[in-house]
OpenMM code with the backbone's topology and positions (N, CA, C; nanometers):
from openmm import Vec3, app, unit

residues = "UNK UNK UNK UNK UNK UNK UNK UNK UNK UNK UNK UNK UNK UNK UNK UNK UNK UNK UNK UNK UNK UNK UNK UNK UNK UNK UNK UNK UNK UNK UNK UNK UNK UNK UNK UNK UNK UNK UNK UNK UNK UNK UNK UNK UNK UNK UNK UNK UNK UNK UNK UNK UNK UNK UNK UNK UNK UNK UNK UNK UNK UNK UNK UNK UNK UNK UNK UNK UNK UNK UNK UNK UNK UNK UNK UNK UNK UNK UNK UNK UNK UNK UNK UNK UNK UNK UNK UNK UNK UNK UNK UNK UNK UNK UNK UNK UNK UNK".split()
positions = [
    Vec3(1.5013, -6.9589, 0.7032),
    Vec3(1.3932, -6.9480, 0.6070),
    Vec3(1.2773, -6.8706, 0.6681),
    Vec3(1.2056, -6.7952, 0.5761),
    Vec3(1.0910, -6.7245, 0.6314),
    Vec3(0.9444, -6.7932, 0.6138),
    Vec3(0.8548, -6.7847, 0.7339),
    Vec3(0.7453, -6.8209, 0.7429),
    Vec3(0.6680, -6.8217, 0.5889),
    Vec3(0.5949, -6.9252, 0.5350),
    Vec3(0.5259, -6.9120, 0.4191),
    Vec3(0.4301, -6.8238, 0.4468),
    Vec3(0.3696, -6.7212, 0.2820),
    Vec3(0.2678, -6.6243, 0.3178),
    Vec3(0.1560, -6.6765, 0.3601),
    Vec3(0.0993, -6.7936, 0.3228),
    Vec3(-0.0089, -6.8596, 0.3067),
    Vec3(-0.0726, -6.8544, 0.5110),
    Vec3(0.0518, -6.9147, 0.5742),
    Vec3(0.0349, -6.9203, 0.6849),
    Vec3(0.0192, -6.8016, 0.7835),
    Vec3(0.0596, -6.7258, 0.7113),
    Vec3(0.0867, -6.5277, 0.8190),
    Vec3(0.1609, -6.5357, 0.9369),
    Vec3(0.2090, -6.4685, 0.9347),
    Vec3(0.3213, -6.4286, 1.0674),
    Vec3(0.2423, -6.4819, 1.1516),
    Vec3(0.4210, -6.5116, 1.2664),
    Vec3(0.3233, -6.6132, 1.3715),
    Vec3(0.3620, -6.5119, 1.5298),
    Vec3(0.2523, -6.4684, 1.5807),
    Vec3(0.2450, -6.4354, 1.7125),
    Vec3(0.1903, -6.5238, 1.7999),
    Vec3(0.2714, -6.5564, 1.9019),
    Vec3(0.1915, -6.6098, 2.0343),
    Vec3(0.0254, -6.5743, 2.0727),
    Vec3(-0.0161, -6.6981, 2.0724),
    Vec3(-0.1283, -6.6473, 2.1440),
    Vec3(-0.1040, -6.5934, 2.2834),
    Vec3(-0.0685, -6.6542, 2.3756),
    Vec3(-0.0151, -6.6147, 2.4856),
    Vec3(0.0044, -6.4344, 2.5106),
    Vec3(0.0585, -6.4025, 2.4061),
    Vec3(0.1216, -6.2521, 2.3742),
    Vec3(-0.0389, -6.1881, 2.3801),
    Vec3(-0.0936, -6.2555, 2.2836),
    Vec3(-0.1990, -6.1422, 2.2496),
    Vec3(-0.3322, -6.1435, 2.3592),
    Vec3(-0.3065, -6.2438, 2.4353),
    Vec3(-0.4022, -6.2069, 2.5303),
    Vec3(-0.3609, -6.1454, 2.6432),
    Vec3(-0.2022, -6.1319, 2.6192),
    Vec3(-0.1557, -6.0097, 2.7596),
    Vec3(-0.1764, -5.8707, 2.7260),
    Vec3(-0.1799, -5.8612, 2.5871),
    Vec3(-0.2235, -5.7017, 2.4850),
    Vec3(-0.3552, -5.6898, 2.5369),
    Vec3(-0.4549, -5.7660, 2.5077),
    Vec3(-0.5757, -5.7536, 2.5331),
    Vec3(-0.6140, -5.6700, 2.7119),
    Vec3(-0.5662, -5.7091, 2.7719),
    Vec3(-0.5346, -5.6946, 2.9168),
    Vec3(-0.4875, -5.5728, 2.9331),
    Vec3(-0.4071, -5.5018, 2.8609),
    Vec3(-0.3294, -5.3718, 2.8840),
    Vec3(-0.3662, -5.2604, 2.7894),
    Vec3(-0.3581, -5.1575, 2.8348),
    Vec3(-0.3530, -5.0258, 2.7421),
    Vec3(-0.2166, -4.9733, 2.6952),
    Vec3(-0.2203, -4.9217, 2.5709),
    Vec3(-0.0831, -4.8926, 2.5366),
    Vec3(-0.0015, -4.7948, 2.6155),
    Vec3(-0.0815, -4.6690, 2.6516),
    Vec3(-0.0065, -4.5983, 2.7340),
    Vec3(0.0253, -4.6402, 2.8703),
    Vec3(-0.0202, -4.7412, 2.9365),
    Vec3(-0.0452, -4.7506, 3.0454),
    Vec3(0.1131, -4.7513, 3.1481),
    Vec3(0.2190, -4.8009, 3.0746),
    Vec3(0.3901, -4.8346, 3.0849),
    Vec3(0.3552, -4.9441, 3.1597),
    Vec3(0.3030, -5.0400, 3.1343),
    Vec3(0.2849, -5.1923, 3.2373),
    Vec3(0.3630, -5.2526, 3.1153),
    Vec3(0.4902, -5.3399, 3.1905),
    Vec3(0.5952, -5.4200, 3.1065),
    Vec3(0.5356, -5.5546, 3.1103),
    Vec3(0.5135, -5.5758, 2.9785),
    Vec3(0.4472, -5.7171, 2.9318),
    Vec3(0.5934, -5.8290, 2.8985),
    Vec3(0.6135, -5.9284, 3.0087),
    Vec3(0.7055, -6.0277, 3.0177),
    Vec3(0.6229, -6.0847, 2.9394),
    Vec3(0.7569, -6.1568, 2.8366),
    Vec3(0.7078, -6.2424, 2.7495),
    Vec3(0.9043, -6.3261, 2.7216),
    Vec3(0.8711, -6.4765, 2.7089),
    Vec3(1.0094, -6.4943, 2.6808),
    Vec3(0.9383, -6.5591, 2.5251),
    Vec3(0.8646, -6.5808, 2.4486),
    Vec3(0.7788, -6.5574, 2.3056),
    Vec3(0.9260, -6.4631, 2.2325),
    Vec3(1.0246, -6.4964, 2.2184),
    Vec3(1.1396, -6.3982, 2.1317),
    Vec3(1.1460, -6.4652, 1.9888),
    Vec3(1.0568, -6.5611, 1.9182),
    Vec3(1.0000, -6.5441, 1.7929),
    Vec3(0.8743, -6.5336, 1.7586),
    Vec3(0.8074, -6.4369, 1.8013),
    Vec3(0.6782, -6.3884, 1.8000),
    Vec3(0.7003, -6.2673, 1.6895),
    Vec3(0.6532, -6.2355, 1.5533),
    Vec3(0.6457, -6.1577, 1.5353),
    Vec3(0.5874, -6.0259, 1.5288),
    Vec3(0.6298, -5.8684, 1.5204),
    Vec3(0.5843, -5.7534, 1.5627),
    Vec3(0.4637, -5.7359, 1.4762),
    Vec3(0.3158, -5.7269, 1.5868),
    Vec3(0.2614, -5.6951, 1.4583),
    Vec3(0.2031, -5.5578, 1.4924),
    Vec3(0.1315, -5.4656, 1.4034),
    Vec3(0.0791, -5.3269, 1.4297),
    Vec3(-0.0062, -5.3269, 1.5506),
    Vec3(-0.0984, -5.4213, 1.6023),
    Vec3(-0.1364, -5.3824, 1.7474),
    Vec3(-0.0735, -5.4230, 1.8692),
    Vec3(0.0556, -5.3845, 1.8554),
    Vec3(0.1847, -5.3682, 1.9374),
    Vec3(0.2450, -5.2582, 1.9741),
    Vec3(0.2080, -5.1351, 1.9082),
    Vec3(0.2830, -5.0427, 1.8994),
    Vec3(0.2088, -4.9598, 1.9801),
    Vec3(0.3322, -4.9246, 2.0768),
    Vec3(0.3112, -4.8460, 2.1889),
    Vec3(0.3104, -4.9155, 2.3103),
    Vec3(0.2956, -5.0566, 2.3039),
    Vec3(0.3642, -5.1343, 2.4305),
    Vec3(0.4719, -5.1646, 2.4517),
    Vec3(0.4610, -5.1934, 2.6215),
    Vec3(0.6177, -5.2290, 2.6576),
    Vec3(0.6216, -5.3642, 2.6650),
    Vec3(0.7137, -5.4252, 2.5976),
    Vec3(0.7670, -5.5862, 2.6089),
    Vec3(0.9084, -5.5857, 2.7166),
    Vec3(0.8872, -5.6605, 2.8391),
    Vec3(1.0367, -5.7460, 2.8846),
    Vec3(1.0655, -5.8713, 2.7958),
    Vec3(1.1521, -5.8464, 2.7086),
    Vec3(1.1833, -5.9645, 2.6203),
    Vec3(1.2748, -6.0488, 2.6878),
    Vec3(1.3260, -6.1817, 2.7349),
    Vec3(1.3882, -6.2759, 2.8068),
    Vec3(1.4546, -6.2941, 2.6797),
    Vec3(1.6431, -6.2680, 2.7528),
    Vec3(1.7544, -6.3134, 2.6964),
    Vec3(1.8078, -6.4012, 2.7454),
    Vec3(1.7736, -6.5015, 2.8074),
    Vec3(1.8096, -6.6382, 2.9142),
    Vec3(1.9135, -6.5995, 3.0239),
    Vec3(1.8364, -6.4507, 3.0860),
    Vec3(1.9057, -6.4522, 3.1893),
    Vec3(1.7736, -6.3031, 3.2829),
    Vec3(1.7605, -6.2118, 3.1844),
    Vec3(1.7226, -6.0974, 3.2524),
    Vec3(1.6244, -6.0872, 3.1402),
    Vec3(1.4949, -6.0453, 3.1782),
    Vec3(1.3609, -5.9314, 3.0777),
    Vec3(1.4418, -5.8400, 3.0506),
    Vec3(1.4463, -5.7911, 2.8957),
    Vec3(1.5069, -5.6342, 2.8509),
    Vec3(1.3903, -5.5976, 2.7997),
    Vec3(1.3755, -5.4473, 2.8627),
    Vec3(1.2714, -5.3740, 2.7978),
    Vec3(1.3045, -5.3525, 2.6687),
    Vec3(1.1733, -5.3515, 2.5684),
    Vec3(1.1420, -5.2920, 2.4763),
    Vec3(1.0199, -5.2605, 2.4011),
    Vec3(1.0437, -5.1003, 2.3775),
    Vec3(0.9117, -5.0484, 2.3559),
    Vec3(0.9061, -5.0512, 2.2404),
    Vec3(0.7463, -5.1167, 2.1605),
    Vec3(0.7776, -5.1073, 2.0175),
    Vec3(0.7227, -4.9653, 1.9237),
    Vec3(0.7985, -4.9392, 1.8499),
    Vec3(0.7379, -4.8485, 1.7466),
    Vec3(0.7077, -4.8789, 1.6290),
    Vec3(0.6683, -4.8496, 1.5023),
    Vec3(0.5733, -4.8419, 1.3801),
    Vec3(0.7151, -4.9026, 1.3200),
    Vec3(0.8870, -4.8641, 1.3468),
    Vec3(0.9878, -4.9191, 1.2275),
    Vec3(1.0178, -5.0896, 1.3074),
    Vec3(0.9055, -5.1033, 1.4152),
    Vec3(0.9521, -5.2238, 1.4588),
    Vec3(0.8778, -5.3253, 1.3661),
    Vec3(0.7697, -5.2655, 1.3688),
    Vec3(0.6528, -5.3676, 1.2623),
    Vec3(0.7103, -5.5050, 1.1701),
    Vec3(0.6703, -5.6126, 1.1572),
    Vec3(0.7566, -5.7134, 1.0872),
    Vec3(0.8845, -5.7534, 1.1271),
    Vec3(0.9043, -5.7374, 1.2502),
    Vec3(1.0625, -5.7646, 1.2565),
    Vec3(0.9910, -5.9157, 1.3834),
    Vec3(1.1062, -5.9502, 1.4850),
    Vec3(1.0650, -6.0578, 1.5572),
    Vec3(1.1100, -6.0204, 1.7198),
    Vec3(1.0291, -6.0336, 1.8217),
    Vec3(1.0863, -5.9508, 1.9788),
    Vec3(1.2631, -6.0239, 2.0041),
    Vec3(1.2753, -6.0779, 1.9206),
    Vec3(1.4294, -6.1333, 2.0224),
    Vec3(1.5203, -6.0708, 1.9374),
    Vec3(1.4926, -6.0254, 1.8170),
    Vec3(1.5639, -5.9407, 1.7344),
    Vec3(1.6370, -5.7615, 1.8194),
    Vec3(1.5371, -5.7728, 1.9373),
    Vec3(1.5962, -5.6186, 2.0299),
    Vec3(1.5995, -5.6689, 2.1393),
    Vec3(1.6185, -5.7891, 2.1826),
    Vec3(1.6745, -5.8598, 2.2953),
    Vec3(1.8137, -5.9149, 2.3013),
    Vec3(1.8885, -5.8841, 2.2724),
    Vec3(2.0421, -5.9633, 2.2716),
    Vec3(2.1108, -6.0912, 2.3982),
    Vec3(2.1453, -6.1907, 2.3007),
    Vec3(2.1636, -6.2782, 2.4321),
    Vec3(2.2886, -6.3056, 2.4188),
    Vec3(2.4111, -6.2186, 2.3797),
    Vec3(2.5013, -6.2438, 2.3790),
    Vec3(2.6173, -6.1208, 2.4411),
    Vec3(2.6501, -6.1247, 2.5080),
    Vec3(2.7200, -6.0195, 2.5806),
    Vec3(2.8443, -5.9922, 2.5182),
    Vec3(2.8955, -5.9127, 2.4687),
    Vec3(3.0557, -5.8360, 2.4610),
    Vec3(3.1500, -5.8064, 2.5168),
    Vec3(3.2500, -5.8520, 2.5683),
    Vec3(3.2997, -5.7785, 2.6889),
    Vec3(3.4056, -5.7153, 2.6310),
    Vec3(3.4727, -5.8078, 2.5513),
    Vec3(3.6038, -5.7133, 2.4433),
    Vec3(3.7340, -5.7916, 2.4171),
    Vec3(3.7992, -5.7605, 2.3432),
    Vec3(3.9472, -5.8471, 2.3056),
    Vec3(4.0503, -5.8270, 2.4111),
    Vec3(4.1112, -5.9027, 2.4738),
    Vec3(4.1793, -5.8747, 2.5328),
    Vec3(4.3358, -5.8421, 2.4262),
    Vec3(4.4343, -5.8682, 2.5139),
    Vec3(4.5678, -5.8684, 2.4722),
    Vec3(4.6363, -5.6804, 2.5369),
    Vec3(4.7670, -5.7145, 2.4948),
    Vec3(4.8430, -5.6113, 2.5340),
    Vec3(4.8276, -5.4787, 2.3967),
    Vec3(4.7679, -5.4934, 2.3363),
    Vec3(4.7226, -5.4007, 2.1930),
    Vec3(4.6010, -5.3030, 2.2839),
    Vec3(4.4564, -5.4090, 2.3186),
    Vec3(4.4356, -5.3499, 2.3956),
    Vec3(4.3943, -5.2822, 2.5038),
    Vec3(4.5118, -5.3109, 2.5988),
    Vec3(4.5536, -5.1874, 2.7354),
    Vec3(4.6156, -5.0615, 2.6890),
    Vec3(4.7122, -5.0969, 2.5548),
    Vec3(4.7485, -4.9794, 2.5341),
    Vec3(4.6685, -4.8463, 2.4701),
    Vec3(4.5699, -4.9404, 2.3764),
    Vec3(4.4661, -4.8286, 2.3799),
    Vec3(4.3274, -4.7618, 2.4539),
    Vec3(4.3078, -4.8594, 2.5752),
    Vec3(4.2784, -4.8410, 2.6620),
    Vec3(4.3449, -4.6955, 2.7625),
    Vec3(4.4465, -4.7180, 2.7332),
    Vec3(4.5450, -4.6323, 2.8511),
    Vec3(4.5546, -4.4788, 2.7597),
    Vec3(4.5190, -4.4963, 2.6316),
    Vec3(4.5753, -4.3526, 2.5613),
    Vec3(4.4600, -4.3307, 2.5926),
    Vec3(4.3300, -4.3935, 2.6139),
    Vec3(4.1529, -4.3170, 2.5874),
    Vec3(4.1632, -4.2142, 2.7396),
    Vec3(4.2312, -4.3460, 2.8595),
    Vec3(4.2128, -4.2845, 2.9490),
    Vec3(4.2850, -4.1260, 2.9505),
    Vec3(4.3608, -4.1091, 2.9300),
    Vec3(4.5106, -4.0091, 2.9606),
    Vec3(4.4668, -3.8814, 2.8989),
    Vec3(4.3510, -3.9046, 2.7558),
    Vec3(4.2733, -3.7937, 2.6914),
    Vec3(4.1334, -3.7803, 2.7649),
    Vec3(4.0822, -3.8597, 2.8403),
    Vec3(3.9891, -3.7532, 2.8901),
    Vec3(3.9732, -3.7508, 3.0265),
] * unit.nanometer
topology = app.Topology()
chain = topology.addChain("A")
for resn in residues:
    res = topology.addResidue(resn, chain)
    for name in ("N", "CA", "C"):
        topology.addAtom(name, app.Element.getBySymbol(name[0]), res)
């Protein structure tokens, strides 16, 4: 469910007094593990280390980030791939073409 309007998007305070502290251009990575904080316009152009419960992933926000939430470009779930004998074999044709 989404935050009621009445209340307004919710950013960390925490967050916004590390903004306060920094200049946008400056490339100083603002750790924050805050991964439902939402993006708001005096964000843009900083760098966030967003915490995926293991490592800070950078991310820099831009203007199509606006309204979205920092853990939304943090992924905490890794991929590694399907195994089985299906595929090695297509594994083995990718290799053999390049």
């Amino acid at each position: 469910m989404t935050r009621s309007a009445k209340k307004g998007p919710y950013v960390d305070a925490k967050l916004l007094e590390k903004i306060s502290r920094v200049k946008p251009g400056d490339g100083v990575v603002i750790k924050t593990w805050a991964r439902d904080s939402q993006i708001s316009p005096e964000m843009i152009g900083y760098t966030f280390g967003v915490h995926n419960g293991k490592d800070f992933i950078e991310v820099r926000i831009t203007e199509d980030m606006v309204g979205h939430r920092l853990g939304e470009f943090s992924p905490t779930r890794k991929f590694v791939r399907h195994g089985g004998k299906m595929q090695k074999e297509i594994e083995a044709r990718q290799s053999k073409g390049a």
